[in-house]
C-alpha positions as CSV (number, residue, x, y, z in Angstrom):
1,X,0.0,0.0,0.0
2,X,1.5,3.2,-0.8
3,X,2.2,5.9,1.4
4,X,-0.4,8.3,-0.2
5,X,-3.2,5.3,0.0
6,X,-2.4,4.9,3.5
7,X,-2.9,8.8,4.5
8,X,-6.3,8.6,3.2
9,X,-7.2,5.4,4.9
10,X,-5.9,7.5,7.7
11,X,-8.1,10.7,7.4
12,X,-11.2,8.6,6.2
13,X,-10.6,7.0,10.2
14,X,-10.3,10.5,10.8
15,X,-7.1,9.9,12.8
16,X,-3.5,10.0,12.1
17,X,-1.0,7.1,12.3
18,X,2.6,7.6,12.1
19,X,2.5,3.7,11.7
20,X,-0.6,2.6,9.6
21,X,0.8,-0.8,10.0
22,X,-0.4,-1.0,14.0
23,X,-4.0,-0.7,12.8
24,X,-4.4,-4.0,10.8
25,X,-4.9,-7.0,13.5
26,X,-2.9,-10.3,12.7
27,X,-5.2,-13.2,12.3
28,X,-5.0,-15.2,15.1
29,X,-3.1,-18.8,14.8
30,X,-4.9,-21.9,13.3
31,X,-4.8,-24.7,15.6
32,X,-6.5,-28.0,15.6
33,X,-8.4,-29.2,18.2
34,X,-8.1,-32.4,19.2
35,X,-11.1,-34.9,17.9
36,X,-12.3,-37.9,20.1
37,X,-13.8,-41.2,18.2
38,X,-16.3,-41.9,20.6
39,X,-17.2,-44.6,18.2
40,X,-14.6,-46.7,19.3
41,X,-14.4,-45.1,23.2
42,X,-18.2,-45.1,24.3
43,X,-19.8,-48.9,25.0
44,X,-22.8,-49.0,23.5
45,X,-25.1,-48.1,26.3
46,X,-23.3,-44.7,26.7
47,X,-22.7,-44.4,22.7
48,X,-26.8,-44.6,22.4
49,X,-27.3,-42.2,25.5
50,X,-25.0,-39.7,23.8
51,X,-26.5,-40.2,20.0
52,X,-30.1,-41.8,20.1
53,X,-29.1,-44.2,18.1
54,X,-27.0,-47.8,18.4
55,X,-23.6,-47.8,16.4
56,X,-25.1,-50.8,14.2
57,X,-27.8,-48.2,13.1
58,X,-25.3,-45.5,12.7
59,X,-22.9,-47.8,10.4
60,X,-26.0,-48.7,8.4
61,X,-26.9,-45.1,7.9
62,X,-23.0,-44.1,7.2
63,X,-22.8,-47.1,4.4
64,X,-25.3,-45.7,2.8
65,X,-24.4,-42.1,2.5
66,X,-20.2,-42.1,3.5
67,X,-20.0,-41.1,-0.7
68,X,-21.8,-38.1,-0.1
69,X,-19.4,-37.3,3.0
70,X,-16.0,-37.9,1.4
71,X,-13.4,-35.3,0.4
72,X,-11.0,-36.1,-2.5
73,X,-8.1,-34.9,-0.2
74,X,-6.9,-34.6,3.3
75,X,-6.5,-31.4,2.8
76,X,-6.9,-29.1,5.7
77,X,-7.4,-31.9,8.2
78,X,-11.0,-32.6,6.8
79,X,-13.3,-34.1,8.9
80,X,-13.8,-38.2,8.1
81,X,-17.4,-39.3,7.0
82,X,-18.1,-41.1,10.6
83,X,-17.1,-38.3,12.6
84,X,-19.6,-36.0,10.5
85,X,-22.0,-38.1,11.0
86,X,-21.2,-38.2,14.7
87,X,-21.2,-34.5,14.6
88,X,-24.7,-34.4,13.0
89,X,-25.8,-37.5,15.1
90,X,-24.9,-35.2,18.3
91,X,-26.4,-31.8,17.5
92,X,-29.8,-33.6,16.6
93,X,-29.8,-35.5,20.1
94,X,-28.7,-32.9,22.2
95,X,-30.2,-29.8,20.4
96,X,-27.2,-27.6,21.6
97,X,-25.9,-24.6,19.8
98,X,-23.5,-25.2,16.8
99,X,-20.5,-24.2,19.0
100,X,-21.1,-26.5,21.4
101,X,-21.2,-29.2,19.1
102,X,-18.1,-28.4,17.5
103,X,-16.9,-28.4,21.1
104,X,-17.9,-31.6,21.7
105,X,-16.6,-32.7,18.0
106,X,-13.3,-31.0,18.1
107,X,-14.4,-28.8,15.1
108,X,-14.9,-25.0,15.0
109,X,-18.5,-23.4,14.8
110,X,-18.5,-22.7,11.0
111,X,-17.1,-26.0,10.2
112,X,-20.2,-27.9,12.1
113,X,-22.3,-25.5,10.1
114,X,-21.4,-26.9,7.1
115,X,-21.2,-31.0,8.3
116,X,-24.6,-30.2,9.9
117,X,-26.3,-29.0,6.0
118,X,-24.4,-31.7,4.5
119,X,-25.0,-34.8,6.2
120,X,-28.7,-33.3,6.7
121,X,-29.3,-33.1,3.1
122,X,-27.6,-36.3,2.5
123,X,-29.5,-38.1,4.9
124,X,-32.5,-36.6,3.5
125,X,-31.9,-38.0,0.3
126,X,-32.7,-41.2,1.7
127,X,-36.3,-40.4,2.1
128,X,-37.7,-43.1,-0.5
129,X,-36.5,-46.1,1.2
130,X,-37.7,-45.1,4.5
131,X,-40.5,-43.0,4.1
132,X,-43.8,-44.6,3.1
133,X,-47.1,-43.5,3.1
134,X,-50.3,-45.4,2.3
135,X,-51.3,-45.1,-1.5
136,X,-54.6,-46.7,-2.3
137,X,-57.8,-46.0,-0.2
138,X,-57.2,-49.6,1.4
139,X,-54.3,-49.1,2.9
140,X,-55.0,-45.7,4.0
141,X,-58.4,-47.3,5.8
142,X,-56.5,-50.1,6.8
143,X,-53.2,-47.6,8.3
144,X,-56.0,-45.9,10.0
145,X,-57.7,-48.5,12.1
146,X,-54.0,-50.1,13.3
147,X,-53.4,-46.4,14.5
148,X,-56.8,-46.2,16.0
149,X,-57.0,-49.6,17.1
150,X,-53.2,-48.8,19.0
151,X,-53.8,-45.1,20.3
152,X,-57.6,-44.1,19.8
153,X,-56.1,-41.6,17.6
154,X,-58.4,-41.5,14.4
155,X,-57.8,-40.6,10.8
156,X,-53.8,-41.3,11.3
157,X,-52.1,-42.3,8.7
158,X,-48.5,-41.4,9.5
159,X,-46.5,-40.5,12.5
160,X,-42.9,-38.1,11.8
161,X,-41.4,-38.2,15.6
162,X,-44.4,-38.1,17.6
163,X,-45.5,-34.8,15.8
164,X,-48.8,-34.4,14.7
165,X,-49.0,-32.9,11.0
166,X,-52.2,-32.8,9.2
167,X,-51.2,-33.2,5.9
168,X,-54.3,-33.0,4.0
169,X,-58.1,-34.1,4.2
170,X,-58.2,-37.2,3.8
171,X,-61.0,-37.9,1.4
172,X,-62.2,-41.7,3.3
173,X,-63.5,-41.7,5.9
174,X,-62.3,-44.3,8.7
175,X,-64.8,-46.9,9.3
């Protein structure tokens, strides 16, 4: 920066700096934080406290997305596919800020940010094989009176994580 250009940075500050080098702030080191594997350290009582799910359900989820999840390079110490999907696995659960999962992860804020979209949208991308919804007037009559026959709840006939969501009038009528 020449000398002139730094005089008008000066007076648009509307102060004057003998060094215009002490007002620029050094980034602050990068460092890595340490990352646990609680796959392998947690038994699998503890592992299913701390993620809702077993680690025989979160291998069957992570085979079938780890190609969404994997960088071509090591590159910047990226983060493996089964510890973003731990990452994701433990902000779900816990509901905590994004900070405090990438606490818990050994990850910074932004970088949960981004596992937390990914893995979300490639879980998502699951959604044929595991949601189903009843198609013909049969099985919607039929889905019906099991959920009425289990909870007195009529005219069910879907449940999204105990949520109730009225998706649309259902044109038969539960008999």
């Amino acid at each position: 920066m020449s000398r002139a250009h730094k005089r008008a940075f000066a007076l648009v500050l509307e102060e004057e700096y003998d060094d215009f080098d002490d007002i620029f702030v050094n980034r602050r080191p990068r460092f890595i934080k340490e990352r646990t594997n609680d796959f392998e350290n947690l038994d699998e009582l503890d592992f299913v406290t701390r993620y809702r799910l077993s680690k025989k359900s979160v291998l069957h989820v992570l085979e079938q997305i780890e190609d969404q999840l994997e960088y071509s390079s090591n590159r910047n110490n990226g983060v493996s596919p089964i510890n973003q999907l731990l990452c994701t696995l433990r902000f779900y659960a816990t509901g905590c800020f994004q900070g405090t999962a990438g606490d818990l992860c050994g990850v910074s804020t932004a970088t949960v940010n981004r596992i937390v979209h990914k893995v979300s949208r490639a879980i998502a991308s699951l959604w044929r094989d595991y949601i189903l919804f009843p198609e013909t007037d049969e099985e919607i009559k039929r889905t019906q009176r099991m959920f009425y026959q289990k909870a007195k709840f009529p005219r069910v006939i879907g449940a999204i994580d105990c949520t109730h969501i009225k998706f649309w009038q259902s044109p038969v009528a539960f008999s």
